[in-house]
C-alpha positions as CSV (number, residue, x, y, z in Angstrom):
1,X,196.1,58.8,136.7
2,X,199.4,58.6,135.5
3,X,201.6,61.1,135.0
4,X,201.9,63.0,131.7
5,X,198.1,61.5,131.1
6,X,195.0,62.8,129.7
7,X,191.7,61.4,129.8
8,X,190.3,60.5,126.5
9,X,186.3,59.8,126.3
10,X,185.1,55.9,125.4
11,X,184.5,55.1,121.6
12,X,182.5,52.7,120.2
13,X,184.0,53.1,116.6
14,X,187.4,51.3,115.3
15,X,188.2,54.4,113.5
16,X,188.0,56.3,116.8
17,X,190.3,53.7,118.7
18,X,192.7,53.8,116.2
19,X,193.0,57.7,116.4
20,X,193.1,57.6,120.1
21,X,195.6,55.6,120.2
22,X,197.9,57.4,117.2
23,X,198.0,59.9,120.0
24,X,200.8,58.5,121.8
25,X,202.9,59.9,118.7
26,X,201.9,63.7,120.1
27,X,204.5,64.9,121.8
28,X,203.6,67.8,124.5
29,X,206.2,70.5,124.7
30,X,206.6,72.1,128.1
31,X,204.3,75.0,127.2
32,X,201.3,72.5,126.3
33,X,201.9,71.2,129.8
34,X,201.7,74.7,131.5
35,X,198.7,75.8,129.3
36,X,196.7,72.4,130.1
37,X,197.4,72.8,133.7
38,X,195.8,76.5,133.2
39,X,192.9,75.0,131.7
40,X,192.0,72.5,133.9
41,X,194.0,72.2,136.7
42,X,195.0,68.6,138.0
43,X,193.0,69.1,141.3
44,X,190.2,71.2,140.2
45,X,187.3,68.7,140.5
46,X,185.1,68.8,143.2
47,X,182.1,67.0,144.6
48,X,180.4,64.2,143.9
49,X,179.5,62.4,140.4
50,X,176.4,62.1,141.5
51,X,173.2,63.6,144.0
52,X,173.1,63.2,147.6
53,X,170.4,60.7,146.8
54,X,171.7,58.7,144.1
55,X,175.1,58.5,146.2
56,X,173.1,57.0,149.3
57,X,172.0,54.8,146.8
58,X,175.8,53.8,146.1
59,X,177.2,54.0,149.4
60,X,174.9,51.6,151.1
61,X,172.7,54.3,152.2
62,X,175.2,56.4,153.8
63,X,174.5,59.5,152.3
64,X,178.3,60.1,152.3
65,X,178.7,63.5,149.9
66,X,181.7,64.6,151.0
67,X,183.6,63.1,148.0
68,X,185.5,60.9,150.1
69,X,186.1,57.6,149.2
């Protein structure tokens, strides 16, 4: 992910894509930064996205878990 990026969930709406993308206007001061950070830190996810067995299903049977792809 890009620097200075957040995530923001699909939308099926036009209304909704129009006020995703009106957030590039939002400018983040330097607190906002440190208090997202504080809230979910950049490398706090861990694991897999899915079960061992619906990974090996992914992975060509693997049963790689370890999150390392």
């Amino acid at each position: 992910m890009a620097n200075h990026a957040l995530p923001i969930p699909g939308t099926k709406r036009i209304n909704y894509l129009e006020e995703n993308t009106a957030s590039v206007d939002v400018e983040l001061t330097p607190q906002d930064l440190v208090r997202i950070e504080e809230v979910s830190p950049k490398h706090a996810v861990h694991g897999t996205r899915y079960m061992k067995e619906q990974m090996a299903l992914l992975d060509g049977g693997s049963g790689n878990d370890d999150g390392d792809y």
